[in-house]
N, C-alpha and C positions, 0 to 999 in steps of 0.2 A: 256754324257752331264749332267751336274747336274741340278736338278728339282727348279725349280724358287721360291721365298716365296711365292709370292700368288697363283702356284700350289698348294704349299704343304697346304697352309691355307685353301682351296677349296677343294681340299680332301679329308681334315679332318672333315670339316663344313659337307661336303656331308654324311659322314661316321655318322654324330652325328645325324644328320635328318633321317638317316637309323634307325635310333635306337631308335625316339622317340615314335614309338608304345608302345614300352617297359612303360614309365607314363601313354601315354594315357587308354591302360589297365589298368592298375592299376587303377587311375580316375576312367574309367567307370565301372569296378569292382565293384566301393564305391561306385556307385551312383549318380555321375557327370554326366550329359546328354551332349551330344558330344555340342550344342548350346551354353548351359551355360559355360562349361566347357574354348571352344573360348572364350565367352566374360570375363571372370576372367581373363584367362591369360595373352589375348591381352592385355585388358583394363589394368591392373596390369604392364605391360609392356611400356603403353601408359605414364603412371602416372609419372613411372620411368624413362621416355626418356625425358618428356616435359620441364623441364631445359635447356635439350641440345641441344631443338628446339631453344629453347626462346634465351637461350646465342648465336648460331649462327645464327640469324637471321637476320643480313645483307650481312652475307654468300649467302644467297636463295633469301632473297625478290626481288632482281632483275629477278628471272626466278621462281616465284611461279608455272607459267604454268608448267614445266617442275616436281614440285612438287607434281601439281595437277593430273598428269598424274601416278604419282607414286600411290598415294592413291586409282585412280579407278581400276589399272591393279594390283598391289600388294594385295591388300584389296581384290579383289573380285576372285583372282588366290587363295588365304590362304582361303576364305569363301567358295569357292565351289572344292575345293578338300579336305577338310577337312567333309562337307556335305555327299560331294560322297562319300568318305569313312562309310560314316556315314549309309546312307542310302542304297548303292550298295557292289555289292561284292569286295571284298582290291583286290584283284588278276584284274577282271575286270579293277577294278580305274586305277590302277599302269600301265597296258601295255598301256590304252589310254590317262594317263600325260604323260609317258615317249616318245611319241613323240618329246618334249620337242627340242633334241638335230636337227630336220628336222625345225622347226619352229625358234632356234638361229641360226642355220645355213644360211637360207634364212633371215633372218630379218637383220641380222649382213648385209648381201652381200647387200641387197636391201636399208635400213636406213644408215649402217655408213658404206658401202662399202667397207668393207673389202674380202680379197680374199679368194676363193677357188679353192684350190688346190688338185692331186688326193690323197694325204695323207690326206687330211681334209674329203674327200668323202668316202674313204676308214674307216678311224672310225665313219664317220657315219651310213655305211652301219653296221659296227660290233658291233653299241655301238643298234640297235636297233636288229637286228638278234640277239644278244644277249639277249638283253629283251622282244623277241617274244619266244625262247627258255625257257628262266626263268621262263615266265608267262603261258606254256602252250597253246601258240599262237592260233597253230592251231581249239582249241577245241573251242575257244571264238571268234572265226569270225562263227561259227555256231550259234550264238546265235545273236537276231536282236537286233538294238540297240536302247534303250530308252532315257528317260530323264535324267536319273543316268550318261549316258557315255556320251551324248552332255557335260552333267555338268564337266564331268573329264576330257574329250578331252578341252573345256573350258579352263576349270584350267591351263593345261600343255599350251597352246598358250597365255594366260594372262599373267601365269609367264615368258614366253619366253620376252614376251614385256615390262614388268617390267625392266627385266635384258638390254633389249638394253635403254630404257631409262637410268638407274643407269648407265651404261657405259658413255651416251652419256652426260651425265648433270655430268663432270668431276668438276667442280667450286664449287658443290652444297658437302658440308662435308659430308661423310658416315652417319656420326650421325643424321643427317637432314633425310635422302632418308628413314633410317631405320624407324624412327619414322614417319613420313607421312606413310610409309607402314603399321606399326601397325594399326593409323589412320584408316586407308581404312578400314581393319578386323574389327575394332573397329565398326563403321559408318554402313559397311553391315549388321554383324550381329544384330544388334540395330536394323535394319529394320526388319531382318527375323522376328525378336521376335515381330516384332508388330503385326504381322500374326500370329504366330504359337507362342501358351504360354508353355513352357515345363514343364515338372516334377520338380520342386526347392526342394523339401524332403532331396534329397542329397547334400544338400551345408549344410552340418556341418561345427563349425568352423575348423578341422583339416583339411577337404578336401578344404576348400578355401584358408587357408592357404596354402596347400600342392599344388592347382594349382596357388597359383600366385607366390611360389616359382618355378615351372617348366614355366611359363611365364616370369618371371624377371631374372631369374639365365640362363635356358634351351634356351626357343625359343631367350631372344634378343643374349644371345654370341653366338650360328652358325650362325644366320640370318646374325651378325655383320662380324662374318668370312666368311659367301657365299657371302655377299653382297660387301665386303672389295676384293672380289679375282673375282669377276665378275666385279668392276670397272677396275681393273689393267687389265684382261687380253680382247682377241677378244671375241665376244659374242658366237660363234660358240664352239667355244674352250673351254671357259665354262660349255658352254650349253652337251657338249660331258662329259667332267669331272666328272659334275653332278650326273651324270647314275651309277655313285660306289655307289649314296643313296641308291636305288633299291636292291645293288649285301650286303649290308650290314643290309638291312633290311631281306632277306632272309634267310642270313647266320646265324644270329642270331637270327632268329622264329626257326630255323632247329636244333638250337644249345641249345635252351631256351625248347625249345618244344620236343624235343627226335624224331625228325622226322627223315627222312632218304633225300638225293639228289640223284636222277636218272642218268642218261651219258649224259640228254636233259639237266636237271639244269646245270651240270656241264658245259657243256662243252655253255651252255648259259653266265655262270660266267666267266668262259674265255675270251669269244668275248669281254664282258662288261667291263674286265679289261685291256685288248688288246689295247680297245678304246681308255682309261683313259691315259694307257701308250701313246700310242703313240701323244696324244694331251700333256702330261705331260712331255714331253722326247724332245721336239720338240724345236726350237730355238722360242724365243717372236718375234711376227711380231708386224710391226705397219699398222693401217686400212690404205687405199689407200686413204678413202676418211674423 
């Protein structure tokens, strides 16, 4: 069966988000603190979208609320797993957002009622067994959990709820959900900063420049592509999809970094593309409800 376009768009998007460690290092290499770093980008991002607010804006203005929903679950899913990252361990963060695919699974069945099925249960079980495998599961349910993994466990259930809204708010143009999401990122971290003043030293003009081109160029074309293949498809199915971000950020620390995979990664990376496949290989349903 041939894989649909907004599979294959979803995919790819998930694959590009796998990879954006790759700038953020760099950035914080130079001297971008992970705070400032957010609000360049976004903000740079926000700048860039606001046209396409403004030009479709009687697109949305009959369902603002459904916009406004976007900006708190988006905005504060992008500010506190980018945080956690920030301030807890990447390995920790990753296994407690990649819940992600348990939380669109349930939210899809429960908000747009759509079904499931034991194929749809079945990569769930493998798209997360998977990334218990990848992440070294076992070792980190030994460790009790603080305010870092509330924040990351957070993150992964915010962006699940993001994505059922953007499904569910079909009327509202891609272009509009995207940029109210920026918004959000925008708006939170504006706050954090009112609290917490960071180190500025590292915004040279080359690195501002250099993060609002990975905010304008980088984050809005996947966000446009995740966000573009999470309206067309069920939220569940998505949400399962998604989990190649994980299996591609790995690949390429292992590949970037001269590291080595174990038979647990491995065969963790399996399950994770097992998932993909079998949600990506599957016939398009439509939600029941």
């Amino acid at each position: 069966m041939p894989v649909s376009l907004p599979v294959l768009i979803l995919f790819v998007s998930s694959i590009g988000w796998g990879l954006t460690w790759l700038p953020l290092d760099y950035l914080g290499k130079s001297g971008v603190q992970g705070p400032l770093l957010i609000l360049v980008a976004f903000g740079g991002a926000v700048i860039f979208l606001l046209p396409v607010l403004l030009i479709q804006y009687k697109a949305w203005r009959a369902q603002w609320q459904l916009l406004g929903l976007i900006v708190i679950f988006g905005g504060f899913a992008n500010l506190a797993f980018q945080t956690s990252l920030y301030h807890g361990e990447v390995i920790r963060v990753m296994i407690l957002f990649y819940l992600l695919p348990v939380w669109g699974v349930l939210g899809g069945r429960i908000f747009l009622g759509e079904r499931i099925d034991a194929l749809r249960v079945t990569a769930v079980i493998a798209a997360l067994g998977g990334a218990f495998l990848i992440l070294d599961g076992p070792d980190l349910i030994r460790q009790l959990p603080g305010w870092v993994d509330l924040l990351a466990l957070g993150s992964g259930f915010a962006f699940a709820m993001n994505n059922l809204v953007f499904r569910f708010a079909q009327d509202i143009p891609v272009g509009s959900k995207v940029s109210a999401m920026f918004i959000g990122v925008v708006i939170f971290i504006s706050v954090y900063l009112l609290f917490f003043e960071p180190d500025s030293s590292g915004l040279t003009v080359a690195n501002v420049g250099l993060t609002l081109l990975y905010g304008i160029a980088g984050i809005t074309l996947i966000t446009f592509g995740t966000q573009w293949g999470v309206t067309q498809l069920e939220a569940g199915r998505a949400s399962i999809i998604m989990v190649m971000e994980l299996v591609a950020a790995i690949v390429s620390a292992v590949w970037l970094l001269n590291q080595s995979l174990g038979a647990m990664e491995l065969t963790g990376i399996a399950l994770v593309m097992s998932a993909a496949l079998i949600e990506g290989m599957r016939g398009s349903q439509v939600a029941e409800a």
